[in-house]
N, C-alpha and C positions, 0 to 999 in steps of 0.2 A: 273831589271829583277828578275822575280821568278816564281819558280814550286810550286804546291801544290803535296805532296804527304800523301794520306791517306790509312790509312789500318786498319780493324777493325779483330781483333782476335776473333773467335766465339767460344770463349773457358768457358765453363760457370763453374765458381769457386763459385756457390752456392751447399751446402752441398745437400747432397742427403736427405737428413733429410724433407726436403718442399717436399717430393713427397707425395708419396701414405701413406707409413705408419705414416707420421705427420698428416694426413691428419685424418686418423684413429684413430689416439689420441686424435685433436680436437674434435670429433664427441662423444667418451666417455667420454670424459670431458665436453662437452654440456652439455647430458644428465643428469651423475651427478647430475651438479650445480642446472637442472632445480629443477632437484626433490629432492635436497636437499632445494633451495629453499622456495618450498612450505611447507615443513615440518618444514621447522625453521618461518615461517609466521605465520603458526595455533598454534606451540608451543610458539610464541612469545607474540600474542594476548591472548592466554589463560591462560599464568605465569603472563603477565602482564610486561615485560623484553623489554624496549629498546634498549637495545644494544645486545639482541635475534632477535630483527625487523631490526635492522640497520646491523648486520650480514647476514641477509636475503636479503637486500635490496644489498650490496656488493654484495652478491652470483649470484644475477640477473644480476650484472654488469658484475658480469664472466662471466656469461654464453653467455650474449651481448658481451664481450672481444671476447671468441671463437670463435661466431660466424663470429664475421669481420675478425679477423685472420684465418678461414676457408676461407671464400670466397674469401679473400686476395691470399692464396696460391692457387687457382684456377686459380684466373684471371692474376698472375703472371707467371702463367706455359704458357699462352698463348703464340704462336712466335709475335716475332717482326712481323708490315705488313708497309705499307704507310705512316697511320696515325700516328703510335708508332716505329719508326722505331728501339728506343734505346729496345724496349720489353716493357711488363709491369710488370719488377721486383717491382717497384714505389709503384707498390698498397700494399705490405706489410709495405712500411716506411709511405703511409697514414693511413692505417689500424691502424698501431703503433700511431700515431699523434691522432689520434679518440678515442686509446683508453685510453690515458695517459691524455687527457683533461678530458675524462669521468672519468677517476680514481680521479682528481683535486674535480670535480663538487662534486664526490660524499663525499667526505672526506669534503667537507665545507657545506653540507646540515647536514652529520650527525654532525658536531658542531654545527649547530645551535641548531639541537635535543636538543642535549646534554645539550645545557643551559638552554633551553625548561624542562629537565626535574628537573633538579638542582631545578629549583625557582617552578616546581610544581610535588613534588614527588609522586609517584602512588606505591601501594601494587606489592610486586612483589613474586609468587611462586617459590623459590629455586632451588627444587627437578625435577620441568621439564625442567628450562633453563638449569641444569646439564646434563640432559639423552641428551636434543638435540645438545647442544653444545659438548659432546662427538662423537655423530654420525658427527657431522661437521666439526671437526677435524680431524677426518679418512678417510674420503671423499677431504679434502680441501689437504689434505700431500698426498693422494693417484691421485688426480688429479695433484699436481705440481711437484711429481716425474715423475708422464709419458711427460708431457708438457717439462721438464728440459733436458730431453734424447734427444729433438729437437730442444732447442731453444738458443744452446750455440752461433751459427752462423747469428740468426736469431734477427734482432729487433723485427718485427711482433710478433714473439712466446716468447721475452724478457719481452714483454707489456704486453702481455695473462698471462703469469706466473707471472709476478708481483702483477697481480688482485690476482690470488691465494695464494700466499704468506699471501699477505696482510690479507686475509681471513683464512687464518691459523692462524694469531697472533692476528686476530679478534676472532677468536674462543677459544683459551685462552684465551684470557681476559675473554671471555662471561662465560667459563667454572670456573674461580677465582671469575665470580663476581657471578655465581649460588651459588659456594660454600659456599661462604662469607654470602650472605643475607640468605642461607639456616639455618645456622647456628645461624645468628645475623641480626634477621627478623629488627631491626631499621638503619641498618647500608643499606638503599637503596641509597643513595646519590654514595653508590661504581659502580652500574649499570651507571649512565651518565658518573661518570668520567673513567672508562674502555672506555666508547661508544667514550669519547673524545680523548681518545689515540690511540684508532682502528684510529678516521679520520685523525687526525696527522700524522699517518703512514701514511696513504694512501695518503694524501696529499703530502708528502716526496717523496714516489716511484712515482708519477706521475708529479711532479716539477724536477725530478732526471733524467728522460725519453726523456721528452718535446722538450730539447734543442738539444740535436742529433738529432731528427726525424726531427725538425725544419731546421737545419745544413744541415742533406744531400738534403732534399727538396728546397733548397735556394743554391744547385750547390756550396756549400763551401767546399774546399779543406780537403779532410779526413783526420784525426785528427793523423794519423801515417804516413803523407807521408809530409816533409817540402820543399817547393817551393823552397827556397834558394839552398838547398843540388840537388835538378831535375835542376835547371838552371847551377850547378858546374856540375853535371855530364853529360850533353847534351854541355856544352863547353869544357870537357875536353877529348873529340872526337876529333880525328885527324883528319884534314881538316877543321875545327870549327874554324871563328873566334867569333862569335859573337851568343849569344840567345836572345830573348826580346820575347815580349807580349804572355810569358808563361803562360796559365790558367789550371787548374786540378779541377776536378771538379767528384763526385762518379756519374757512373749509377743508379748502386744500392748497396747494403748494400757489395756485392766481388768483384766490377767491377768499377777501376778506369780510366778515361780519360782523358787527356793532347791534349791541343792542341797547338804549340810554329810558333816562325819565327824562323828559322836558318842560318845564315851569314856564308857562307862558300867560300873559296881561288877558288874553281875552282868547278863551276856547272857541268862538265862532269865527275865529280868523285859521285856525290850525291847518287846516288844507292847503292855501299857499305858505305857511309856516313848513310844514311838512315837505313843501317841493322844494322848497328855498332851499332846507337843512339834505334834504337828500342828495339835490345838485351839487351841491357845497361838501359832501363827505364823498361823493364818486372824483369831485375834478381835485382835490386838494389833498386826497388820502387816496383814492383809489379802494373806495368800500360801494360798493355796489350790493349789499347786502345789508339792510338795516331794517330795523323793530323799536320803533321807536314809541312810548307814553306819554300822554299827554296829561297835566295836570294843572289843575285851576290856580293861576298866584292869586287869588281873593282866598285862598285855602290856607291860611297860616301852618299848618300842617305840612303842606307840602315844601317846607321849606327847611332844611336839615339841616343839624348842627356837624360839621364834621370831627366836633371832639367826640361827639356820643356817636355817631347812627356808622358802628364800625363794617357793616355789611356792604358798604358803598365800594365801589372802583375808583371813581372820583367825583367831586365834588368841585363844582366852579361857579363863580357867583361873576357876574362881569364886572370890570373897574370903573365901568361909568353906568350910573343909572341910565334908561331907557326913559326918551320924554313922554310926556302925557300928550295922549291925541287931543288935537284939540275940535270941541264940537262944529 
């Protein structure tokens, strides 16, 4: 025999940061990029600077990063309906995933550049990959300072500010390698290999990204909550004999969920059983989201072998029996 009981807390522990005013950040840090952009495209084809173009081309990608992390925090604000029942926080940790692939793509297009330019070097004017790459610099640390104030909670705005980053230390380099061939007009070979350490980086932050976004997308147990320690503390409730086929799994990026079987001495106790275990998984783990079953320990059956019953999460039996009430 057994009950289901489920309750879902509608308590939302995403930072206030995803409202209005991140929203407002994104939308200045668009803009920015776009029209930094373009300014680093004209100065780039006219100095003759590929790693002015390929800082250009990054900058596009930021502005393509904001934008999915914009629309991402829109369609996340949406409520839960039918269709979505868990909400659609999700669409920031795809948003995330879209943009740390695009940050991959673009870091291995500009090595190729970059070899591209190695074995066919072209004239390159100094004195304007300096001016632009200054203004690109001030723009790139002024866009990832507003971005940083909203994205300490956030993967979505973690992925957005990573573009920028990257683009920051793209822009130094750009700005060492104006300096350099300004100076010592034979020395252009230092333009590809800057350009090839901007996409190194970039390929880093977005190889460093990928596997979280991946993680919570694939209902993998959040990387601060350990499964063993939630089946000790769900049997070491009184009235608990027994936990198994324990799974935990994120909603979204603040919102974790558990769902277990629970072997318990006497089924007319389960109600304060159930608040006991519930209290006990929000204060200790931080699961505020739990489905938990209840099943009779007079039911020999409900008591699984963990060599055979392989469809379990886990399995825990407590180390000390539970004493008998006495009448």
């Amino acid at each position: 025999m057994s009950l289901c009981h489920h309750q879902h807390h509608n308590h939302d522990h995403a930072p206030h940061n995803n409202g209005e005013m991140a929203e407002k950040t994104l939308n200045l840090a668009i803009f920015a990029n776009v029209l930094l952009t373009f300014t680093q495209i004209i100065g780039g084809l006219i100095s003759g600077s590929l790693s002015l173009i390929a800082d250009s081309v990054h900058n596009l990608s930021d502005a393509a990063a904001l934008v999915v992390a914009s629309l991402a925090i829109k369609i996340g604000k949406k409520p839960a309906d039918h269709t979505k029942t868990f909400g659609y926080k999700r669409a920031e940790t795809i948003a995330a995933l879209i943009n740390f692939v695009v940050l991959v793509s673009i870091g291995v297009f500009l090595c190729i550049e970059a070899i591209d330019r190695f074995l066919n070097p072209q004239p390159i004017t100094g004195m304007i990959v300096i001016i632009i790459a200054v203004i690109a610099l001030i723009v790139d640390l002024a866009t990832a300072l507003l971005i940083y104030r909203s994205s300490k909670d956030s993967m979505n705005l973690k992925a957005a500010m990573a573009h920028n980053i990257a683009d920051a230390m793209g822009s130094v380099a750009v700005l060492i390698s104006g300096i350099i061939i300004h100076y010592y007009n034979d020395l252009v070979w230092i333009d590809p290999a800057l350009t090839a350490m901007i996409a190194l980086y970039v390929i880093g932050h977005g190889l460093y990204g990928l596997p979280q976004a991946i993680h919570l997308l694939m209902d993998g147990t959040p990387h601060h909550i350990k499964l063993p320690e939630v089946a000790e503390t769900i049997s070491s409730i009184d009235g608990v004999l027994e936990a198994h086929h324990i799974h935990i799994w994120q909603i979204d990026e603040w919102r974790a969920a558990l769902e277990a079987h629970v072997v318990v001495k006497d089924l007319t106790k389960i109600e304060s059983i159930k608040a006991s275990i519930k209290k006990a998984l929000l204060d200790k783990h931080n699961i505020s989201h739990s489905t938990l079953e209840f099943e009779d320990g007079d039911d020999k059956d409900n008591f699984l072998d963990p060599k055979t019953d392989h469809g379990e999460a886990c399995h825990i039996i407590p180390s000390a029996p539970i004493a008998e009430e006495k009448n």
